[in-house]
C-alpha positions as a printed NumPy array, in Angstrom:
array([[-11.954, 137.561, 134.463],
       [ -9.346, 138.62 , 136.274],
       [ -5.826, 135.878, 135.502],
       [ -2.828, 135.356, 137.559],
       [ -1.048, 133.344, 134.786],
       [  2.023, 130.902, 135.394],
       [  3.796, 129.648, 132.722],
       [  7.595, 129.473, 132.109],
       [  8.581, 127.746, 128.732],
       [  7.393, 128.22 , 125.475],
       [  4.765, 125.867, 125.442],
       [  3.138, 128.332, 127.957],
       [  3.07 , 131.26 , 125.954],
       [  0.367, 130.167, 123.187],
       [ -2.231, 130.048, 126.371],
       [ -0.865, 133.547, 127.66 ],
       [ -1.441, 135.222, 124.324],
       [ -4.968, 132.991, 123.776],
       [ -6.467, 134.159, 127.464],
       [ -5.252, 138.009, 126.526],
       [ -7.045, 137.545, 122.951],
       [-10.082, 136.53 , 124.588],
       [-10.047, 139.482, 126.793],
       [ -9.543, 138.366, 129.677],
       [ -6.903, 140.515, 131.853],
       [ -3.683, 139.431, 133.317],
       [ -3.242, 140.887, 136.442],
       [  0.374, 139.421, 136.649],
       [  2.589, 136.724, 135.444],
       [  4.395, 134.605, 137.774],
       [  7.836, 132.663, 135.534],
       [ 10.916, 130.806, 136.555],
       [ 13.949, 133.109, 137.679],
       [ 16.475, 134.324, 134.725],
       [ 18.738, 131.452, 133.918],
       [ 22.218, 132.404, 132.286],
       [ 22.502, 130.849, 128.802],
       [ 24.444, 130.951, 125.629],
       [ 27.978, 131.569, 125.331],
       [ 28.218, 134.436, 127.321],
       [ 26.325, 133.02 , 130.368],
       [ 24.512, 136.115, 130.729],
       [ 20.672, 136.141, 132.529],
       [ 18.227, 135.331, 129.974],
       [ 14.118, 135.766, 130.855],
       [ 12.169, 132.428, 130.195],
       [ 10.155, 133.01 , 126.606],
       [  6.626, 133.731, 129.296],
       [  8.925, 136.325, 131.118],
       [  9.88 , 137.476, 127.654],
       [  6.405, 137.724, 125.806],
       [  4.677, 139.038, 129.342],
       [  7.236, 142.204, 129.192],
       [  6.506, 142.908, 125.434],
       [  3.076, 142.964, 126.437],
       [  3.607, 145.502, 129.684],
       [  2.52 , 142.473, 132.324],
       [  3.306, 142.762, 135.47 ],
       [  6.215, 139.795, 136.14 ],
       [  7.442, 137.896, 139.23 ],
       [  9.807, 135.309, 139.003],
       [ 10.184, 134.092, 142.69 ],
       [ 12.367, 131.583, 143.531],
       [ 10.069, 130.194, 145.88 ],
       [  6.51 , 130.437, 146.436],
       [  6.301, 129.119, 150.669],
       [  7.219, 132.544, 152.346],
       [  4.238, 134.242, 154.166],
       [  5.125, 137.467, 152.122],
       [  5.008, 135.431, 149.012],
       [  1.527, 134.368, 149.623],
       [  0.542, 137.761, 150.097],
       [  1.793, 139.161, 147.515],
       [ -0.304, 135.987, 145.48 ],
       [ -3.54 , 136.788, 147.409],
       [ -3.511, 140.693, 147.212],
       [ -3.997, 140.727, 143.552],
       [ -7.535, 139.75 , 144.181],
       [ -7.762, 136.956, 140.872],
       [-10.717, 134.942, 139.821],
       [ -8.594, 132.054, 138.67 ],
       [ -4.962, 131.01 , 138.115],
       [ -3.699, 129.445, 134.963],
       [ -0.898, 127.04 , 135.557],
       [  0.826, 125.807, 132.248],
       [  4.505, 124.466, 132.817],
       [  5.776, 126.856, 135.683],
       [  7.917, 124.769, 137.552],
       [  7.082, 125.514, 141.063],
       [  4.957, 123.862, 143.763],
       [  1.781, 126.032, 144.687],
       [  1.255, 125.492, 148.22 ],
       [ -1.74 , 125.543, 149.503],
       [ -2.449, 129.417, 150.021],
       [ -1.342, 129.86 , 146.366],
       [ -3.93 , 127.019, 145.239],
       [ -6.898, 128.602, 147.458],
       [ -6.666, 132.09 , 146.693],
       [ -7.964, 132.667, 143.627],
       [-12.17 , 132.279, 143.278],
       [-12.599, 129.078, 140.778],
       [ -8.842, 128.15 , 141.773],
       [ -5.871, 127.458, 139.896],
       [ -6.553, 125.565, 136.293],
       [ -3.745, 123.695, 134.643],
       [ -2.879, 122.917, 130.86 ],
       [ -1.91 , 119.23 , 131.049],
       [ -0.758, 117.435, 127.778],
       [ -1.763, 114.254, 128.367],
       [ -5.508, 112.786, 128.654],
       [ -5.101, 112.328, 132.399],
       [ -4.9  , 110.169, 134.224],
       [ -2.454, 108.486, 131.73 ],
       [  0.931, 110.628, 131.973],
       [  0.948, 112.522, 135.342],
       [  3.767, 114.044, 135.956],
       [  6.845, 115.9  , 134.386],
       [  7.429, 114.34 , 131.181],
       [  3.807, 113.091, 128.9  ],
       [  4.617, 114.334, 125.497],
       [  8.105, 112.348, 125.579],
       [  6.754, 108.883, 127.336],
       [  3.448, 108.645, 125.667],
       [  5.51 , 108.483, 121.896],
       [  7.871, 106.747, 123.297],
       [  6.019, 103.975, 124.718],
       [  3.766, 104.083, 121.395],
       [  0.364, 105.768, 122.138],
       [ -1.308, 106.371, 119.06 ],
       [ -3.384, 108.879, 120.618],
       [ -2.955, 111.5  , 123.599],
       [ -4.634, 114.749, 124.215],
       [ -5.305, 118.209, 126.19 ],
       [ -6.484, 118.108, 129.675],
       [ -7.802, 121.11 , 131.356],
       [ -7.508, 119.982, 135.513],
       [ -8.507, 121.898, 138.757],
       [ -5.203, 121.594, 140.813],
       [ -4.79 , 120.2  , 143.748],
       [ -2.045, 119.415, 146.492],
       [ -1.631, 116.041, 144.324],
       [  0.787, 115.337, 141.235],
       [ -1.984, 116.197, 138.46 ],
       [ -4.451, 114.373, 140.642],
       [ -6.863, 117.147, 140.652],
       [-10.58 , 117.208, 138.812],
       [-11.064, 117.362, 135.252],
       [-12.734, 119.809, 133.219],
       [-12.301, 119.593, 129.998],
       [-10.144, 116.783, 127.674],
       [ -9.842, 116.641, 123.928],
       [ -7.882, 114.171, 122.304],
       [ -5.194, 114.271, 119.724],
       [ -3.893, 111.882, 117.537],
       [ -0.037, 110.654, 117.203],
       [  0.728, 109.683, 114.219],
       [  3.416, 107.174, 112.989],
       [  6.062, 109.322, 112.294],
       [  5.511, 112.278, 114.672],
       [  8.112, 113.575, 116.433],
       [  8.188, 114.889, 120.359],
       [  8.692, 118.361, 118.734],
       [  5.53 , 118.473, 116.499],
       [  3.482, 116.673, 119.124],
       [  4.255, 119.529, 121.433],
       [  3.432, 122.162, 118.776],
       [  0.519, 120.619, 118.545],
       [ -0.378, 120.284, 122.168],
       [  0.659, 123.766, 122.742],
       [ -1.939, 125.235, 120.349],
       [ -4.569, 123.174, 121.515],
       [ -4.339, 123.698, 125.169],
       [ -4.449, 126.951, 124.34 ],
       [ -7.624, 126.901, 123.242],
       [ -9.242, 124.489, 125.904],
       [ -7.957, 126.934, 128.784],
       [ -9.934, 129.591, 127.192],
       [-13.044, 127.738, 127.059],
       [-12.579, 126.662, 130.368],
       [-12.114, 130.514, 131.497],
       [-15.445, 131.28 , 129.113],
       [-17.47 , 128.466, 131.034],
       [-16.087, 129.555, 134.539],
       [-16.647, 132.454, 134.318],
       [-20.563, 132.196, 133.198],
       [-20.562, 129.102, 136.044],
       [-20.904, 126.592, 133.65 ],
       [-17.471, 124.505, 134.398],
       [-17.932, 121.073, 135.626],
       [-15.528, 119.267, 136.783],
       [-15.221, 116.045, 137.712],
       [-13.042, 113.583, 139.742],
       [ -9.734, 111.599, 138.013],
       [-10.337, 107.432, 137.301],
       [ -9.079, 105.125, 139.63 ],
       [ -7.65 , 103.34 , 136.523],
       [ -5.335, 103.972, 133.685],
       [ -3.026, 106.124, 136.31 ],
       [  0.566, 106.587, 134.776],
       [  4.047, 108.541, 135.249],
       [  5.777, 110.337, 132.8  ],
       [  9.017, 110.64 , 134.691],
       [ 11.133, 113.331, 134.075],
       [ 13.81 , 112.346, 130.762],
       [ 17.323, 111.208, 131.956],
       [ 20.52 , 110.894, 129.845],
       [ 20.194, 106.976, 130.003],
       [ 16.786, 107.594, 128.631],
       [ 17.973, 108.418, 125.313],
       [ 20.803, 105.459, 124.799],
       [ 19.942, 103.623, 122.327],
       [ 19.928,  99.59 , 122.863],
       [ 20.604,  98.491, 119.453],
       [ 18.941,  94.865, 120.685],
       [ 16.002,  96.382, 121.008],
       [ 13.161,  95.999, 118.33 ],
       [ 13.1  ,  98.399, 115.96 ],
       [  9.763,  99.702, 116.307],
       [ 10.74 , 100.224, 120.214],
       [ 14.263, 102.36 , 118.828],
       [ 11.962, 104.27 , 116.475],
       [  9.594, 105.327, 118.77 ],
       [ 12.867, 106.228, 121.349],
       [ 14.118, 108.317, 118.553],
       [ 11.371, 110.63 , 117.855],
       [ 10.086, 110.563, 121.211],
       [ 13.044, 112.308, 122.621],
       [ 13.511, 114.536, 118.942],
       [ 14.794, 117.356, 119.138],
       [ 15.509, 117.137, 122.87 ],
       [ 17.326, 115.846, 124.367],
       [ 17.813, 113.477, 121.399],
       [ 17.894, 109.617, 121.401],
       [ 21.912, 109.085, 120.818],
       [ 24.953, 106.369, 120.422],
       [ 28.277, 106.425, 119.695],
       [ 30.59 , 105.58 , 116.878],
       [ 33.886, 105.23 , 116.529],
       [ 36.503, 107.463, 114.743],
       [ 40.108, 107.795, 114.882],
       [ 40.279, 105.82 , 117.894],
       [ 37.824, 107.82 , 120.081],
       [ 34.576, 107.25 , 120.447],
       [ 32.103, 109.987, 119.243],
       [ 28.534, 110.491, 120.406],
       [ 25.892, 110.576, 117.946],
       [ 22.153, 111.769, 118.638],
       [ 19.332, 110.261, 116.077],
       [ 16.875, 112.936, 115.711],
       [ 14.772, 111.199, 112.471],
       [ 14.375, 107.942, 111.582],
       [ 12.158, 105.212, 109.705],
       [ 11.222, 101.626, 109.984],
       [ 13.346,  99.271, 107.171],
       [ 13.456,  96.128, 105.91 ],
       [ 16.732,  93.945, 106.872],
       [ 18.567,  91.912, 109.586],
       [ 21.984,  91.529, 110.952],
       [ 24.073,  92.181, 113.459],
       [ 22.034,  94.879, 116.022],
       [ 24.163,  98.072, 115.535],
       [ 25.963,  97.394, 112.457],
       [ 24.779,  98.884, 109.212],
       [ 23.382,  96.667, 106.765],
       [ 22.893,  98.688, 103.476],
       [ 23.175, 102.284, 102.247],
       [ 22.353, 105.246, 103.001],
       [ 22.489, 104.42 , 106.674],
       [ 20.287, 101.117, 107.35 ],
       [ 21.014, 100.165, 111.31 ],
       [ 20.322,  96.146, 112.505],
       [ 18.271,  96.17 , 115.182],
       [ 17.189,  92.807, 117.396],
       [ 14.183,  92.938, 114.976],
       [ 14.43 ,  94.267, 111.393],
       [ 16.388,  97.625, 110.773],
       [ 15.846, 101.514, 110.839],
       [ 16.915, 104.052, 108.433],
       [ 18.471, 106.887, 109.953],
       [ 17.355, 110.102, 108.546],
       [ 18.76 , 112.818, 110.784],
       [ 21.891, 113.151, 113.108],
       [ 23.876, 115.637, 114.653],
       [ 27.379, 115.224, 116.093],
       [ 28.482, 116.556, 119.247],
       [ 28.891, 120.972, 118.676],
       [ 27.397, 120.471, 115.267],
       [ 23.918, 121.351, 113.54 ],
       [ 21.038, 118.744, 112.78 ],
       [ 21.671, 117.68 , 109.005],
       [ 20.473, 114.718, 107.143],
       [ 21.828, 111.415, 106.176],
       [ 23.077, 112.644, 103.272],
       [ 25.007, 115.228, 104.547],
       [ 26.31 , 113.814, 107.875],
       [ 27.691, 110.339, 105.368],
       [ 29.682, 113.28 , 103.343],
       [ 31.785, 114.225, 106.368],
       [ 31.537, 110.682, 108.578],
       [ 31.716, 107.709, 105.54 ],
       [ 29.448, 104.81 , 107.466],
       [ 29.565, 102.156, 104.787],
       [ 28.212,  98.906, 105.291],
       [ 29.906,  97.243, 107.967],
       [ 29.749, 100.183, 110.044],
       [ 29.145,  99.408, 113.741],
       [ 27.444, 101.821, 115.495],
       [ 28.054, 101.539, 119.609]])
């Protein structure tokens, strides 16, 4: 078949390289603009603009995608579908009409649970013990459009945002090129969303990742890994006055009570408003990830400790 694919971070590439392993060809790749990064600011390609190039794929990274030229541009390379896995534009219309079976999204979520912008986050965070791959025919809606294909995954206790997305990655990868194998031998069915079970995965804030030492722990441990390693769960301590920002990147459920905040025993067991987590992982602000073990050699939290 022939693929317009439109991906921009790296959770789209897996898909890109899957579709071009099954032999499908990518008539272009449409990616988010060059975004200045690291120390020196200077334009860096998203890792789909990045991977497309080492491949010798045609590129576009429009800013937009409403201009009648745009559109154009879109219908003139002639595609049987679109692939859509976390590009970061709107498809109007024209865009979603042009190709022959349409556009087809990766989705990690088992929709309808988790439209929108954030499902890998919200669906730890809130404690799902199971989410999936969905494979959806877009349409004008906010992941509203038809199903094709869902498989589920499991989360399990411990998991962390970053493995769950590893995960997901992978496995969307391979739904999206069944769903190309079945559309393309007219074999995809899809099928309308469920009135019921509709939820939002709203985008992650910074308040989003406070930690509210009052809270349960079970609620602070599922905060933690839901938002590990990005944008981290944090909270702040205080040293030499000043108050220092902390994120909590790995943690486990523990045994104890006290006051919520305050450590209770050692190495690093937090009160919360029910029982206690261990902290396992920090980073301080400008620093690397390191353990408990490494972060107490340099920041001495004793019992007694408050954290803020």
């Amino acid at each position: 078949m022939r693929i317009v694919f439109m991906g921009t971070p790296d959770f789209s590439v897996p898909t890109l390289k899957a579709i071009l392993a099954a032999g499908h060809e990518v008539v272009a790749v449409y990616s988010q603009p060059p975004r200045a990064a690291g120390r020196g600011m200077r334009l860096r390609p998203s890792p789909v603009h990045a991977f497309a190039e080492e491949q010798g794929l045609p590129v576009f990274t429009p800013e937009k995608l409403k201009s009648e030229d745009e559109q154009a541009r879109f219908t003139a390379l002639n595609a049987d579908a679109a692939v859509v896995i976390a590009y970061g534009l709107i498809l109007p219309r024209a865009i979603l009409e042009a190709p022959r079976e349409g556009c087809f999204n990766v989705h990690a979520s088992l929709l309808p649970r988790w439209r929108g912008a954030a499902p890998i986050q919200r669906a730890i965070m809130e404690g799902d013990t199971e989410t999936g791959t969905t494979i959806m025919r877009m349409d004008e809606g906010l992941d509203t459009g038809d199903i094709c294909l869902q498989v589920e995954l499991p989360i399990t206790p411990d998991m962390t945002a970053g493995a769950l997305h590893d995960a997901l990655a992978e496995q969307g990868a391979a739904l999206m090129v069944e769903a190309l194998g079945r559309a393309e031998e007219g074999k995809l069915a899809c099928t309308p969303q469920p009135q019921e079970g509709v939820t939002y995965a709203a985008k992650i804030s910074s308040a989003d990742g406070r930690i509210d030492w009052r809270k349960p722990a079970k609620e602070i441990h599922n905060q933690i890994r839901g938002l590990s390693p990005y944008p981290g769960a944090w909270c702040e301590i205080e040293r030499e006055g000043k108050q220092e920002r902390l994120k909590l990147l790995r943690a486990e459920i523990a045994d104890g009570n006290g006051e919520p905040g305050t450590v209770i025993a050692e190495p690093l067991v937090v009160a919360c408003g029910e029982v206690a987590i261990r902290l396992l992982e920090l980073q301080r602000a400008g620093k690397k990830p390191m353990s408990a073990d490494d972060f107490l050699r340099g920041v001495p939290l004793t019992k007694g400790a408050k954290l803020l």
